[in-house]
Structures are given as structure tokens and as C-alpha cells.
N, CA, C and O of each residue as an XYZ file, in Angstrom:
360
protein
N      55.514    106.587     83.657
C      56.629    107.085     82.880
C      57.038    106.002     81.886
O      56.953    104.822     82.228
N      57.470    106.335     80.694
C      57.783    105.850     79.811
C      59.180    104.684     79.806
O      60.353    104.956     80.060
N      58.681    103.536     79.483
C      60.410    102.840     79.973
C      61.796    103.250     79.052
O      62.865    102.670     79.246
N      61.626    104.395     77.961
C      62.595    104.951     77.339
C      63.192    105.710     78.417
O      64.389    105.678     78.700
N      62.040    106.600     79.180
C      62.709    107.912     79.778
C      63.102    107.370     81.605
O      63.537    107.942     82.605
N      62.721    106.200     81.316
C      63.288    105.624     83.042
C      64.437    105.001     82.435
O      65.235    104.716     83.328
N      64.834    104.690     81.372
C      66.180    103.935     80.792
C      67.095    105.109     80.676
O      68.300    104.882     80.787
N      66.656    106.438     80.449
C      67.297    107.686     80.156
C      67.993    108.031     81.113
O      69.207    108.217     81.195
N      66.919    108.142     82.086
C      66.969    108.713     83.551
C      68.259    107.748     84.845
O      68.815    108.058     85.898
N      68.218    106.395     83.858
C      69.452    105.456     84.872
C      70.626    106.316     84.437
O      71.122    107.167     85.175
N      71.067    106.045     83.147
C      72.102    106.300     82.034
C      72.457    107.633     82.675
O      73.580    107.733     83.171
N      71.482    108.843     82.726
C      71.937    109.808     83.091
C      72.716    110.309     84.341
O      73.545    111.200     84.528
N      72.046    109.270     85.204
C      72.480    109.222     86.828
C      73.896    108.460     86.799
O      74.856    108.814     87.483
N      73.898    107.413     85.953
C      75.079    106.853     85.780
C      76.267    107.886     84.931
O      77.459    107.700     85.176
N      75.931    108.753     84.131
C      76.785    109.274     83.425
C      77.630    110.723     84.658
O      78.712    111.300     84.765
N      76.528    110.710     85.214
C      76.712    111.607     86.095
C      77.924    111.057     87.175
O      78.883    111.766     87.481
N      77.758    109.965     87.587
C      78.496    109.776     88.693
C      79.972    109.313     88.386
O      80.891    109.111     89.180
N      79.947    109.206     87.094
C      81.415    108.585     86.115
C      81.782    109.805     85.764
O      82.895    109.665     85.259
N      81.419    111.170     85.737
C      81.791    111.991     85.229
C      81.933    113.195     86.740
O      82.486    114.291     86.642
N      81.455    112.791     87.731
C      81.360    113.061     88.917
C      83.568    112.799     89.712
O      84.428    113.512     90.228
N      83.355    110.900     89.148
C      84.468    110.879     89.785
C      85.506    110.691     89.061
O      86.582    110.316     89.525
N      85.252    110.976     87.623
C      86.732    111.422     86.692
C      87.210    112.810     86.963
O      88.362    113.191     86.754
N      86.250    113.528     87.439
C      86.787    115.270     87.698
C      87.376    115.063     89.106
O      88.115    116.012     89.369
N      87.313    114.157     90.111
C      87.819    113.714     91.294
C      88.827    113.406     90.996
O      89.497    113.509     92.024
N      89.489    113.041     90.153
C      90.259    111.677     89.679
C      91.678    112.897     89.074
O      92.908    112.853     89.103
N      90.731    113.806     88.611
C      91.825    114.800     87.266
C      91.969    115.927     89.086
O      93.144    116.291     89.149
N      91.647    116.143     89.597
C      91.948    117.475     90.254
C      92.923    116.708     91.558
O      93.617    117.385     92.316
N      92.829    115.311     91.639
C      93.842    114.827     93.126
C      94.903    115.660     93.172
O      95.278    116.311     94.146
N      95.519    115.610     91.771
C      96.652    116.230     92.670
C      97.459    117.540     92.544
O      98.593    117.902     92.860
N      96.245    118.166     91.866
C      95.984    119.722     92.393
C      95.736    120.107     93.493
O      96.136    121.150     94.010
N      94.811    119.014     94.112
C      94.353    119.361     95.473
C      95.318    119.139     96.798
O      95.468    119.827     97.808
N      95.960    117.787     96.336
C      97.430    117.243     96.730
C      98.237    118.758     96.813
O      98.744    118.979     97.913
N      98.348    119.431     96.157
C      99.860    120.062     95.651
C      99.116    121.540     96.483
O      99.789    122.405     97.043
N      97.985    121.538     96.408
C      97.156    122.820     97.811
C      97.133    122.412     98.768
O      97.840    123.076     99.527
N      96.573    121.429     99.327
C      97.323    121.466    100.880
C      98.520    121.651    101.000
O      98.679    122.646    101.707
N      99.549    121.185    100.657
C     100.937    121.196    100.297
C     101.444    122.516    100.479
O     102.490    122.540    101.128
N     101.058    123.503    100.139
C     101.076    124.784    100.264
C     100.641    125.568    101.192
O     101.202    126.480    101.799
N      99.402    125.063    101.268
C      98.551    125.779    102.641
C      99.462    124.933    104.006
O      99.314    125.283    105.176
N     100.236    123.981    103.653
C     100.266    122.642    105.202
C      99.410    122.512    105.463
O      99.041    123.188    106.424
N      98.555    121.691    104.921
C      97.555    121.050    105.479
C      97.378    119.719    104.783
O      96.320    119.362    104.264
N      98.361    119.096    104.808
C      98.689    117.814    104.196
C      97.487    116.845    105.032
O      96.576    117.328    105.703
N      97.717    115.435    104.823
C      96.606    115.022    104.712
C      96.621    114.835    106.034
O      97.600    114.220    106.458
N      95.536    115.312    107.085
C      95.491    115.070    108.501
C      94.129    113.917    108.523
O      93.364    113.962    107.560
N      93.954    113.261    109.242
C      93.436    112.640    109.587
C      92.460    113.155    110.365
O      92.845    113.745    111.375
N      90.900    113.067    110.093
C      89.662    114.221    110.836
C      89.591    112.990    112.058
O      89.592    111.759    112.019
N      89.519    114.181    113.328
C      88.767    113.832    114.358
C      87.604    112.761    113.906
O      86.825    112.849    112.956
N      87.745    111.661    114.947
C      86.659    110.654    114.459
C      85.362    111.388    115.365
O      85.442    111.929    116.468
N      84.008    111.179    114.385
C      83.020    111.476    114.681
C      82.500    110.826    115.549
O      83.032    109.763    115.871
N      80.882    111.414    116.420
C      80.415    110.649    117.920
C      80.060    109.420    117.188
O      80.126    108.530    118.035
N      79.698    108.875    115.988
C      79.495    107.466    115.519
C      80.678    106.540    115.847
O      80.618    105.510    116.519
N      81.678    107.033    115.310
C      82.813    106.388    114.955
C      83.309    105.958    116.623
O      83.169    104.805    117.032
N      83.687    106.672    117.177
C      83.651    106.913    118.902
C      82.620    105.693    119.914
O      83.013    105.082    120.908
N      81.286    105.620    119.291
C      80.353    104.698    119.683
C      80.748    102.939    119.515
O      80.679    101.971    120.273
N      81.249    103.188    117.879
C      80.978    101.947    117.057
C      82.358    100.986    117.635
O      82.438     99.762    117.728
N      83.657    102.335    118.062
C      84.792    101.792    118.664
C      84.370    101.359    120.105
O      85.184    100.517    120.485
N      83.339    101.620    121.141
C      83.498    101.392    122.252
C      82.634    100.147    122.583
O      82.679     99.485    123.620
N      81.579     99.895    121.145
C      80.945     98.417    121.153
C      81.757     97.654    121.176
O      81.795     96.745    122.006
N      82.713     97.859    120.154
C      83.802     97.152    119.588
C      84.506     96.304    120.773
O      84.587     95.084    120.918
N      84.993     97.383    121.584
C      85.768     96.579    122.493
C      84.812     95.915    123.432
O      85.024     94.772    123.838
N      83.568     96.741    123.849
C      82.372     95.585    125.003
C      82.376     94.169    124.562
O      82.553     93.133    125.203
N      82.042     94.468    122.805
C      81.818     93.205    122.256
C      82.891     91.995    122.717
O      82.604     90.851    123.070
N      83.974     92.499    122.621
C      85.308     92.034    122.732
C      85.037     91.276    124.341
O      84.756     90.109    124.612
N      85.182     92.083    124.944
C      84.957     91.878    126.842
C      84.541     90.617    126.814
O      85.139     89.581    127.107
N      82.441     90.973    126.080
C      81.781     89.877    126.634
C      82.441     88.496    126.164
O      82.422     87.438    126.793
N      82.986     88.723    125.009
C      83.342     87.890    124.485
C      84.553     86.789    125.506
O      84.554     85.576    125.720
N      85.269     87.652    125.843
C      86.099     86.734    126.609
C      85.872     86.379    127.968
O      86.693     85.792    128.672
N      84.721     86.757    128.324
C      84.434     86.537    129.963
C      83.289     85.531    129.401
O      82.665     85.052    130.348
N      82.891     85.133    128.309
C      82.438     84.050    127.897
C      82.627     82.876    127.867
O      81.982     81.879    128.190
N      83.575     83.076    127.447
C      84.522     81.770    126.857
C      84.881     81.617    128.162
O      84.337     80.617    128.632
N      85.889     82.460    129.301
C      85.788     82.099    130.697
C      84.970     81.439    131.217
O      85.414     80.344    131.562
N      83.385     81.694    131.562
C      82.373     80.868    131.729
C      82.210     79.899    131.714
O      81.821     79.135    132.598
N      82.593     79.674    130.266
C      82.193     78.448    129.642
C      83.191     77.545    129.908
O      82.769     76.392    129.999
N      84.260     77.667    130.047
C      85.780     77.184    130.552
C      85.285     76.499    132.257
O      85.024     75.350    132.613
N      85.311     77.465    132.808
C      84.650     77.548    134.330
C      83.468     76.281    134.247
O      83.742     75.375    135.033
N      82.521     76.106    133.642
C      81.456     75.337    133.713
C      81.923     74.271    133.307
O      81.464     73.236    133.791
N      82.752     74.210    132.513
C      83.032     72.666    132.040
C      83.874     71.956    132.892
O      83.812     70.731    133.003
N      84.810     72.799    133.618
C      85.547     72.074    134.824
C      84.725     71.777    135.963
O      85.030     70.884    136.754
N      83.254     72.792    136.133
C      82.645     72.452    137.352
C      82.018     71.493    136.898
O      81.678     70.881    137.911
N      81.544     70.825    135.822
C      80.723     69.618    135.443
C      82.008     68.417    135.410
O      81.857     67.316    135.941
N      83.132     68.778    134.781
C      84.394     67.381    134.892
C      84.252     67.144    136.400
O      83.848     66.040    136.764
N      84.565     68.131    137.355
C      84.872     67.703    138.440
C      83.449     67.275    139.083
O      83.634     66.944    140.254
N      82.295     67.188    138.761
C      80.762     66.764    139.288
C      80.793     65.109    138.893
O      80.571     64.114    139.584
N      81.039     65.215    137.960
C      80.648     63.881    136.885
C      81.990     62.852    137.860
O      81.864     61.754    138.401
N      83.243     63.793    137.764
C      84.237     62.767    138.881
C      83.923     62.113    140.006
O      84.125     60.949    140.350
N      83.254     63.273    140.679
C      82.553     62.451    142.063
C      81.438     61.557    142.323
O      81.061     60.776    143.196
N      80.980     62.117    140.911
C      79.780     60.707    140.611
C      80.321     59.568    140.346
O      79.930     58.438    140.639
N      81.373     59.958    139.696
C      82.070     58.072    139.397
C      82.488     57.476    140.288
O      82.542     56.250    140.393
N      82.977     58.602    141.344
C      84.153     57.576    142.806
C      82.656     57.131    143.766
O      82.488     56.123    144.453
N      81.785     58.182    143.534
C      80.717     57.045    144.491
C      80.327     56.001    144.374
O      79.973     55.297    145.320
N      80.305     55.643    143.079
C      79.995     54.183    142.755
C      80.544     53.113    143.053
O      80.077     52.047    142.651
């Protein structure tokens, strides 16, 4: 393909999506002023099974995270208090 008509072909995709979200832009608050009418103001959608997933890593992540740092807390006192008794034997 010609690099005119692949330069065409950006421009166009681009013109498209600027002209995509200026008609987004002009109808808000028409669309605003229809729910409004219907009541169906802006509700908040049920979160999807992704969204549901990505929240329950979220908090595991969280968990491991602090039973980590516990661990690691835990190990360093069992090595202070190792290294102590190595010193009083001497």
C-alpha cells in the first residue's frame, strides 16, 4: 500500500475518533437530562466477574503481604535472640 493511502488511512481513523467523541461531548447532557426523566440517574453498574476477581487478588495480595513482613519480623527476633546466646557463651 501506498504511504499516501496508509497516511490517509491514520488521519481518517484519527478524524474518526475526534469526531466520535465531540458527538459524546455535544449529547452529555441530553443524555444527562434522559435519565433524569426516565430516573435512572447515574447508577453505578454491578461490578463485573473481572472486577470481583481483580478485588479479591487485591486483598490476598494485601494478606500475603502482611503475614510477610510478620515473618520477617519473627525471623529477625529469632536470629537477635540466637546471635545473643552465642555471645553469652563466650
Amino acid at each position: 500500500m501506498s504511504k499516501h493511502f496508509e497516511d490517509a488511512r491514520y488521519y481518517l481513523g484519527r478524524a474518526a475518533e475526534h469526531a466520535k467523541a465531540g458527538v459524546a461531548e455535544e449529547l452529555e447532557p441530553v443524555e444527562k437530562r434522559v435519565k433524569e426523566f426516565v430516573g435512572r440517574e447515574d447508577e453505578e453498574p454491578e461490578p463485573s466477574r473481572l472486577d470481583k476477581l481483580q478485588s479479591d487478588l487485591k486483598q490476598l495480595e494485601e494478606r500475603a503481604e502482611g503475614e510477610a513482613r510478620e515473618a520477617v519480623v519473627s525471623a529477625r527476633e529469632r536470629v537477635a535472640e540466637y546471635r545473643g546466646k552465642d555471645a553469652a557463651a563466650e
